[in-house]
N, C-alpha and C positions, 0 to 999 in steps of 0.2 A: 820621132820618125827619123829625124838626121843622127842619131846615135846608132840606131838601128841598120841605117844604110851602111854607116860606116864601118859597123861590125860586118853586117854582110860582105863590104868590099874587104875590107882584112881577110873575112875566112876565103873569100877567092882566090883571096893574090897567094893565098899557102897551096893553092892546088897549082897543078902543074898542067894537066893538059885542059884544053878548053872541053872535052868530054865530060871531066869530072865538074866542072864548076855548071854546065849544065845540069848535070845530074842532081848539083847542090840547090841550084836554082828550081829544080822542078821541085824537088824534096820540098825546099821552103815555101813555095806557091802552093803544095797542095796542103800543107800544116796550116798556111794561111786560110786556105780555101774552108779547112773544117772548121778551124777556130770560126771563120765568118757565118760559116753555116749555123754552128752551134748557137752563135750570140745572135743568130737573125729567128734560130727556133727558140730563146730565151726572150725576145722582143716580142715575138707573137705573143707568146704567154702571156708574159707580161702587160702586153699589151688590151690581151682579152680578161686578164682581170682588172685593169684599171679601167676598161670599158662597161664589164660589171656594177667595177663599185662604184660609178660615176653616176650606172643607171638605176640602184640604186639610191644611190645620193637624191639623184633629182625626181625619182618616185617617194620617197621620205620629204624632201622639199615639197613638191607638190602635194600629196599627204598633208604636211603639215600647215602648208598655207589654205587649204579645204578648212581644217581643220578651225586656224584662224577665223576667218570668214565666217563661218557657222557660228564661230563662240559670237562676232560681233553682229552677225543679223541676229543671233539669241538677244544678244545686251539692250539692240535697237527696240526687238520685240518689247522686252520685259518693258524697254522705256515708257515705248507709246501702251503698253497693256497701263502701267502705274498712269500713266496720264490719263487715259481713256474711263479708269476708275475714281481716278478724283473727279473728271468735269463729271461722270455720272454720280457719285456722293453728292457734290455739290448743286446738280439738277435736281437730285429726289428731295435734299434738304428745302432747296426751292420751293418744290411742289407738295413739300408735305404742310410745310410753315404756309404757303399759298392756302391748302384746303383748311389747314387749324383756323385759317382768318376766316376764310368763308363761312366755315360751320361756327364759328364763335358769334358773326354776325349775325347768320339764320338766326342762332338758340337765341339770339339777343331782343332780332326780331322779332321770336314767337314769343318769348317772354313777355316783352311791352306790348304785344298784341290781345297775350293772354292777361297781363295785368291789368288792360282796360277795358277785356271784357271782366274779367273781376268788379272792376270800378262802376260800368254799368250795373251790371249785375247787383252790387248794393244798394246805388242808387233806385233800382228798380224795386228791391227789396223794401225799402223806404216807403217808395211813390204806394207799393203795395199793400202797405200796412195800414197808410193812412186810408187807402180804398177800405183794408178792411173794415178801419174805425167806422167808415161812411155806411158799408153795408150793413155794419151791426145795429147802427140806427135804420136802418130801411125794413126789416124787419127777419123775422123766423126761416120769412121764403128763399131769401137770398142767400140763408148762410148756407144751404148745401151748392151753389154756386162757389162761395168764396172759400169752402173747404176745399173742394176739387179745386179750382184756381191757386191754392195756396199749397193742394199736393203736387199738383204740376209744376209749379216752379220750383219747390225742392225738389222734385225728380230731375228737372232742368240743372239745378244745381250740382245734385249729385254728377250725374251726367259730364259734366266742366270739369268737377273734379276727378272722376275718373278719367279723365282724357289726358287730364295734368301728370296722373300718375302713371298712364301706360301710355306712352307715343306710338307704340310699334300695331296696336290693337286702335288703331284712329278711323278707322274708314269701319271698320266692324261695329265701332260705339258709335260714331256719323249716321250709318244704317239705321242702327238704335233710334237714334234719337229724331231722326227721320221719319220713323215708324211712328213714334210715341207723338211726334208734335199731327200728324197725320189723323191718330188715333184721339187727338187733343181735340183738335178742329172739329171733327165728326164729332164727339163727343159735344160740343160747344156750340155748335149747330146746334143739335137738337136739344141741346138747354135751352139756347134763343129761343126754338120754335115753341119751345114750352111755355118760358117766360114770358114770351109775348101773348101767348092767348092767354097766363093767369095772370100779368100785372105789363101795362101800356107805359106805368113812372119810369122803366127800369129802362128804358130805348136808348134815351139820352146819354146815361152812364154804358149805357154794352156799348155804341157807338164811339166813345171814348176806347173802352176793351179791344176794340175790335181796332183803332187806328195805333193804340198802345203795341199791339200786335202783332199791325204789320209795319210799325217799324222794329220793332223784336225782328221779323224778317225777314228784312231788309237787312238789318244788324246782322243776321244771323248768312242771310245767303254771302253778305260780306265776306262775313270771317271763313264761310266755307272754301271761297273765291282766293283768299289769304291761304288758308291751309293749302287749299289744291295746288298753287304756288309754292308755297314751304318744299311739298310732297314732290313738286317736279324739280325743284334747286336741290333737291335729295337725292332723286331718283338721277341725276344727272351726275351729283356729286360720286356717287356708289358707279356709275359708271365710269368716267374718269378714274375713281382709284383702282376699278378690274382691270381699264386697260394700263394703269401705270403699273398695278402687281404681274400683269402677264410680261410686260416690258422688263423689268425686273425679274422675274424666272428666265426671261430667253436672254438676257444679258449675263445673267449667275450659267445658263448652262454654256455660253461662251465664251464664257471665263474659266470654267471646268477644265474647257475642251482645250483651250490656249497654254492651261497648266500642264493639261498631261500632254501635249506638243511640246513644249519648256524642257518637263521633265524627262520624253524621248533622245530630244535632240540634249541635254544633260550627257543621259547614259552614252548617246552615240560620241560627246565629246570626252569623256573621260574612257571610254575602251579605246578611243584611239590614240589619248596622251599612252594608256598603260599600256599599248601597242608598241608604239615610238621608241616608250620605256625597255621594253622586252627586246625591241631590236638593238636598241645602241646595249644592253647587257649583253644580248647573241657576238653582236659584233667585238666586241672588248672579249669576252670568251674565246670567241675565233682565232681574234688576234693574238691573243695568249698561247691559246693549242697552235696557231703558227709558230709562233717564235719557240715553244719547245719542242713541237716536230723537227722544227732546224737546227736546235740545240743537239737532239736527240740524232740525226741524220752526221751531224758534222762528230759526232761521238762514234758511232755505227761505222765512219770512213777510218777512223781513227785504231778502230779494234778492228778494225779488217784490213787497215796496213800492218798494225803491228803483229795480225795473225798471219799474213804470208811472209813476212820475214822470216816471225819463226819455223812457219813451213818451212822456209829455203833451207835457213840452218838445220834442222829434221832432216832434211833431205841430204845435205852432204854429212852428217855423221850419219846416216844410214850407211851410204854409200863408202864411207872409209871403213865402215865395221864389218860392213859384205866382204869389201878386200881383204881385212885381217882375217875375217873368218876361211876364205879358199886360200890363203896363207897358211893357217893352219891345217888346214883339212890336206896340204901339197906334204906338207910335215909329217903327220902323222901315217902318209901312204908309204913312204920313203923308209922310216922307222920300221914298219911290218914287211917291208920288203928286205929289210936288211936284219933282220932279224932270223928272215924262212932264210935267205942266204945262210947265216951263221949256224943255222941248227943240221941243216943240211950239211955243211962241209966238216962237223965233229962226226955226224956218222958215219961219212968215210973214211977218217981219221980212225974210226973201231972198226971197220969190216963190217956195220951190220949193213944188211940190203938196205936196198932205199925204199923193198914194199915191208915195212914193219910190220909189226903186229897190231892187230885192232885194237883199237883202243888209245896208243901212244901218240901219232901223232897229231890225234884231236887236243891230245894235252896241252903240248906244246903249240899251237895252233890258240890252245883257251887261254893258253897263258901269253902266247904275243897279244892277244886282242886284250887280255884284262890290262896288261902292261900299255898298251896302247890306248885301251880308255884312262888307264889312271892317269897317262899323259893329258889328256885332251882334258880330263876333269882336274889336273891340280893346276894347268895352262888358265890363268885365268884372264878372261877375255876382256879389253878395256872396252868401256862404252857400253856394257849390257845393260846397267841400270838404266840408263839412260833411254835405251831401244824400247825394255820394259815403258 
């Protein structure tokens, strides 16, 4: 700024009246005044693209810190999802090992229930036999007693063992055998009533029969009492595992449901990296096609100074060649005037009139203008190629 003043005061102190050094002073105020203008309508500019790119900047920041976020509540999700399936692995395992021990005990206890009814059952087989030896000595009458007696307990038998072999068919063959021991009694009855009117020996021993029986009965309502236990520690157990399988279908379909969430919010974070991606390639493009627009602008100033220059120069050899050309053309008026001078004063020099005869002095007339053009056409003009 102080170099500047002082050029200013130099070029004052060269003026001479105080009009001109005002004139100089307004001159430079209002060059200053543009220049300020110009660089205050460059600032704007400039100004409203860095406010642009700022904005932006800080939607891209924002954007990407969204972006963040999401990936880390995803990461969180996945966490507690990976934990929330292990403590459930680790519950079902629980509770699966839980019911293996239950049902291993039941089978344990209906096995040693069933192997002491076994145990009776030969025992009684036994105690039976020797009945039978007894009635075989009692006589003829007895043995269709001890035949029947001896088919009902192997129906008994069989009975057990069908039971042994179908569990799921137990209350169907129970029925059964309910039926049959029903159908026994009635049957047994009216043995008694028989037996007692054809032989009074035989009281003694059915009396036995009959207490033999009812502890068979008792034995038996037991084991019924046992099963119907077994059958509710079953029916219980099969409950528990519907409601653990339905727990386990609505945890599977919430685990479904948490993936395809996962895998949503996945897609929504990777289109917005490839977004991000797209932008900062737009932007470095931009930036590019700026910086050759101004390559290409600072070029375009460059052929368009050096095309008015050559304009200018165009313009004064135009302007010298106009000259020489009405130079020539002052030339050539001059020559055809002094030519009709010359042809004119030999005529009077012969006496002929000056109205000729037709014809003659078109001649003379065709021949100053051919003479006149061949001037003009052997004159050769500088600068035409150039005009061309």
């Amino acid at each position: 700024i102080g170099k500047e003043v002082l050029l200013l005061m130099q070029a004052l102190n060269t003026l001479s009246t105080p009009e001109e050094k005002l004139a100089a002073l307004c001159k430079k105020y209002a060059d200053l005044l543009e220049e300020s203008r110009n660089v205050q309508k460059q600032m704007k500019i400039l100004q409203k693209k860095q406010a642009q790119v700022v904005k932006e900047k800080v939607h891209l920041q924002s954007e990407h810190s969204k972006a963040i976020l999401a990936r880390s509540k995803l990461e969180s999700l996945c966490r507690e999802l990976q934990r929330h399936n292990k403590t459930l692995k680790e519950e079902n395992m629980q509770q699966a090992r839980e019911e293996e021990e239950r049902r291993k005990e039941a089978t344990a206890h209906f096995q040693i229930t069933l192997n002491e009814i076994q145990a009776q059952l030969e025992q009684h087989g036994i105690h039976n036999a020797k009945l039978r030896q007894e009635n075989i000595e009692l006589g003829e009458k007895l043995k269709k007693l001890i035949e029947q007696y001896a088919l009902r307990e192997e129906h008994i038998d069989k009975v057990f063992k069908h039971k042994e072999l179908q569990q799921q068919l137990v209350d169907a063959k129970l029925q059964q055998t309910t039926q049959l021991i029903k159908e026994a009694e009635e049957k047994h009855q009216r043995e008694r009533e028989f037996l007692l009117k054809e032989a009074t020996e035989s009281r003694h021993k059915c009396e036995q029969m009959k207490q033999q029986e009812a502890q068979l009965k008792q034995q038996l309502s037991l084991y019924m009492d046992k099963f119907e236990e077994f059958q509710t520690t079953m029916a219980k157990s099969n409950e528990l595992f519907t409601t653990f399988r339905q727990e386990m279908e609505k945890m599977t379909k919430k685990i479904k449901k948490l993936e395809k969430e996962t895998i949503v919010w996945r897609t929504k974070w990777e289109n917005n990296n490839k977004a991000l991606l797209q932008m900062a390639e737009e932007k470095t493009v931009r930036d590019k096609e700026y910086k050759g627009f101004q390559i290409k602008l600072e070029r375009l100033e460059k052929l368009c100074r050096a095309l008015q220059t050559e304009r200018n120069e165009l313009n004064e050899k135009v302007e010298v060649l106009k000259e020489q050309v009405s130079l020539r053309e002052a030339d050539v008026d001059l020559a055809v005037q002094v030519l009709q001078s010359c042809t004119l004063n030999s005529h009077e020099e012969l006496g002929t009139p000056t109205d000729t005869e037709p014809g003659i002095q078109p001649d003379v007339e065709s021949c100053a203008a051919n003479s006149s053009e061949k001037t003009v056409s052997t004159s050769p003009v500088p600068g035409t190629e150039s005009v061309d």
